[in-house]
C-alpha positions in Angstrom: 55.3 108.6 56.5 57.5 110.1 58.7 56.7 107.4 61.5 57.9 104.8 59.2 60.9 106.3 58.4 62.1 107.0 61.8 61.1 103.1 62.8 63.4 102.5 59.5 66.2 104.5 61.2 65.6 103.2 64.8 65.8 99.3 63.2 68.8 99.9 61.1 70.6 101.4 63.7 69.8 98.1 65.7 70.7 95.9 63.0 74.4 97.6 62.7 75.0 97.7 66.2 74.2 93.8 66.5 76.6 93.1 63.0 79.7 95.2 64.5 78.7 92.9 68.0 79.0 89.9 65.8 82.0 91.2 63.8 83.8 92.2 67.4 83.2 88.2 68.7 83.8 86.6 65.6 87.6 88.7 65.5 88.1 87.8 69.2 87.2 83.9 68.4 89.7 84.4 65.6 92.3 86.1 67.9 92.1 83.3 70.7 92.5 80.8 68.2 95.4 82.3 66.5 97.0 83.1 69.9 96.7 80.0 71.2 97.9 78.3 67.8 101.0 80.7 68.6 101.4 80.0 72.4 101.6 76.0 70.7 104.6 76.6 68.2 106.0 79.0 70.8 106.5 76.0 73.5 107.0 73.4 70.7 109.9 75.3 69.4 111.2 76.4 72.9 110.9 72.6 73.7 112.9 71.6 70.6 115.6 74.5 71.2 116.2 73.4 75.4 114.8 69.8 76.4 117.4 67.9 73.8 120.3 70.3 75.0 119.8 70.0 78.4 118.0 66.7 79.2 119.0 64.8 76.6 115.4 64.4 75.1 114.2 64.1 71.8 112.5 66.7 69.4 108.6 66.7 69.3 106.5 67.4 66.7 103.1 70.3 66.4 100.6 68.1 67.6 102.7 66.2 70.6 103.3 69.8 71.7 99.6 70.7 71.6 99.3 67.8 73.6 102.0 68.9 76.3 100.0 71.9 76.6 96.4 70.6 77.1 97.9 68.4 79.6 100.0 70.9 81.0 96.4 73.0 81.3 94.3 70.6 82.8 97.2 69.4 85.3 98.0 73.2 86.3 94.5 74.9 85.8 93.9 77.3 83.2 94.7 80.8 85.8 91.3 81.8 86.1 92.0 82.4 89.8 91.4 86.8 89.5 87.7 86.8 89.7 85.3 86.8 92.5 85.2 84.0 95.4 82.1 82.3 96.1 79.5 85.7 96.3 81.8 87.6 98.7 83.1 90.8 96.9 87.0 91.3 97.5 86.4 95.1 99.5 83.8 92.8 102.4 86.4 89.9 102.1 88.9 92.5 103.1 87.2 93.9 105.9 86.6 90.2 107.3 90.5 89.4 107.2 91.2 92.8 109.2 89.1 92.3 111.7 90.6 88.7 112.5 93.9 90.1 112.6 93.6 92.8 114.9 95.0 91.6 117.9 98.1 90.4 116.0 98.6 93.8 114.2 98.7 95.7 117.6 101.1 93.0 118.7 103.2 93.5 115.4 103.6 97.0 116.0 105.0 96.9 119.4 108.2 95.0 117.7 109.1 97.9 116.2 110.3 99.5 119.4 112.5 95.9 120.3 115.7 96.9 118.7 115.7 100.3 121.3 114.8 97.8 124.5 117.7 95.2 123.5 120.2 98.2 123.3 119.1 99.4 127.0 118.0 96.9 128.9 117.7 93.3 126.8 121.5 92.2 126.9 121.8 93.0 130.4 118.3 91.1 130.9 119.1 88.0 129.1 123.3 88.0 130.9 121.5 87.9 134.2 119.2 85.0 133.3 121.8 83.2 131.7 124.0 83.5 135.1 120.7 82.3 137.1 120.3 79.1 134.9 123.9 78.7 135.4 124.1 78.7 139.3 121.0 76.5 139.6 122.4 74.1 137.7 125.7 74.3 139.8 123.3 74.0 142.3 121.6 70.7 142.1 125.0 69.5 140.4 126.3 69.8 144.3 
């Protein structure tokens, strides 16, 4: 008796753990439909309130703006672009891109000392080439 009981427990237990599963996607279907219902009034009345001022277009109705925004969607993409990329996790993509830029990083980070070589010896540097360019072009002008 007791067995039977504790099966009894054990299946209703299941049971309400699958109906507040089904309750929970049911709400978010209802949510996604209601929000995107909203996002479609939202840009129809945002249309309505700028595109006549502005561009001298007409007003547009419920479904014209549902329309906009399906096309809108499938011109622009629907910005699933945050998940993974193509079976490489982001931390081993991460590693990859450091390692090809290695040599360009070291090189990066001798710039930072370019500002102290101008001040001592760049402007100096560069006058003196500038007067060698000239004279070589004084000399073949002769």
């Amino acid at each position: 008796m007791e067995h039977k009981q504790e099966f009894e427990r054990v299946v209703e237990k299941k049971v309400e753990h699958t109906v507040k599963k089904v309750v929970k996607v049911i709400a978010m279907i209802i949510l996604a439909i209601l929000a995107f219902l909203l996002a479609n009034y939202l840009l129809m009345r945002l249309w309505n309130w700028l595109m006549p001022e502005i561009f001298g277009l007409g007003t547009i109705t419920y479904w014209q703006a549902l329309g906009i925004f399906v096309l809108a969607k499938l011109l622009f993409g629907f910005g699933g672009g945050g998940g993974k990329s193509k079976g490489k996790s982001h931390h081993k993509k991460r590693i990859h891109q450091n390692k090809k830029c290695t040599p360009w990083r070291r090189d990066f980070d001798e710039w930072k000392h370019y500002d102290q070589f101008w001040k001592e010896e760049g402007e100096h540097a560069f006058k003196n080439f500038v007067d060698n360019i000239k004279n070589e072009n004084h000399d073949k002008e002769q």
